[in-house]
C-alpha positions in Angstrom: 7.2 -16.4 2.7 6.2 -14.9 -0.8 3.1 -14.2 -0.4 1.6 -11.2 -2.1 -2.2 -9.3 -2.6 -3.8 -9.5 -5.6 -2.2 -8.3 -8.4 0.8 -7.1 -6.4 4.4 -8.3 -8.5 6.7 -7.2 -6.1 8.5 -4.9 -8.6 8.0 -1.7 -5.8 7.1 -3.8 -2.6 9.0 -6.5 -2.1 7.6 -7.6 1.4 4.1 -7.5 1.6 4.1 -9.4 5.6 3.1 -6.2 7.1 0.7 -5.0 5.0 -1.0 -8.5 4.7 -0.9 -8.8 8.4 -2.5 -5.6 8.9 -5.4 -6.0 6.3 -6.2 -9.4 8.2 -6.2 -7.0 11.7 -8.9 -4.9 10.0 -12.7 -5.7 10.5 -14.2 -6.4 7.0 -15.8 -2.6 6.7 -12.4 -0.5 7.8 -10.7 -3.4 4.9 -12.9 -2.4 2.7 -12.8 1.3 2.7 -9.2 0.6 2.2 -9.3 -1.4 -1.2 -8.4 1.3 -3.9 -11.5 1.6 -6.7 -11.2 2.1 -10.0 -11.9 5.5 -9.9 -8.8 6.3 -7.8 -6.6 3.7 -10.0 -7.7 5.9 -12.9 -6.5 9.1 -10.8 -3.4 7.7 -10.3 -2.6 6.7 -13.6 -3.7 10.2 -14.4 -1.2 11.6 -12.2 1.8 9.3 -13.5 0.3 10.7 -16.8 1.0 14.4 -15.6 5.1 13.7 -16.1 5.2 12.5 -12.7 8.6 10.4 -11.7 6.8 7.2 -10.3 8.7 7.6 -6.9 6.7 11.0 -6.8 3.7 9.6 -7.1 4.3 6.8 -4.2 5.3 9.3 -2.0 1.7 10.9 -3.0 0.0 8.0 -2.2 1.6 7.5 0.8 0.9 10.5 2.1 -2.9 10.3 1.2 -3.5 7.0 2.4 -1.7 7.5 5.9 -4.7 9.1 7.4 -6.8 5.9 6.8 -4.4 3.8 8.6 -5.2 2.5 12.3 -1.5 3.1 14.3 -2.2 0.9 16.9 -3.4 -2.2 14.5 -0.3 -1.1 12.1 2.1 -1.5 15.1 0.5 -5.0 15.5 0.9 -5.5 12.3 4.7 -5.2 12.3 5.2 -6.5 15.6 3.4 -9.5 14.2 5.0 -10.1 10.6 8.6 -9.1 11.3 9.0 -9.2 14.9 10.0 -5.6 15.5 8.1 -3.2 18.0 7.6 0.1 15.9 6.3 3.1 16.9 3.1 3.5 16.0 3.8 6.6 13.4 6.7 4.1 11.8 4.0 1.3 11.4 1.8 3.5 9.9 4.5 4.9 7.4 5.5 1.3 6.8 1.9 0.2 6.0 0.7 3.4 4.0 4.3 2.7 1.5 3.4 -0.5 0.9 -0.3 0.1 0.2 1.0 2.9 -2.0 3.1 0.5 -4.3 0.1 -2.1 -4.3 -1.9 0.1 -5.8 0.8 1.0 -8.4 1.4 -2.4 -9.2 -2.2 -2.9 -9.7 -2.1 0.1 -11.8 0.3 -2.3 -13.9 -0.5 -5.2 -13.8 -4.1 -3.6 -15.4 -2.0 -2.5 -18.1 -2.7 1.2 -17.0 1.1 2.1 -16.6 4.8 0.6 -17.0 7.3 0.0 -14.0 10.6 0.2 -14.5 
């Protein structure tokens, strides 16, 4: 199954089950708060700007968006797309990492940066 978000290549995420599974979990407003806005794509090409490696920057993001991941629906999430039973913290690792590289690969498929 090669199914990906919107604008998402698959150059830093190469399984987006997870993370696709757990923004269908979500109820419309929690999704929602989650989709990045331009003003933080334009941060983070900012920071990638700054001389930051790109796997810096993921790790960033990561960290950031961890805190606006649910653990319990992340777990579900997992459990769901590849069959595993993660600990909650895991599943929210998992989904916060691939959030983070959407959002970079949105950041090039905009043109805003290059991946290599």
């Amino acid at each position: 199954m090669d199914r990906r978000p919107f604008l998402a290549s698959g150059k830093i995420v190469k399984d987006y089950a997870p993370l696709l599974t757990y923004l269908k979990l979500l109820k419309g407003e929690e999704r929602e708060a989650l989709m990045p806005t331009s003003e933080y794509l334009k941060e983070v090409v900012d920071r990638v700007g700054k001389g930051k490696v790109l796997g810096e920057v993921l790790s960033e993001l990561a960290k950031e968006l961890r805190w606006k991941i649910d653990a319990e629906l992340a777990a579900k999430a997992l459990r769901e797309a590849w069959g595993v039973n993660a600990s909650p913290e895991y599943a929210v690792d998992e989904i916060a990492r691939e959030m983070a590289g959407w959002i970079l690969e949105i950041c090039e498929a905009l043109g805003y940066l290059k991946i290599k």
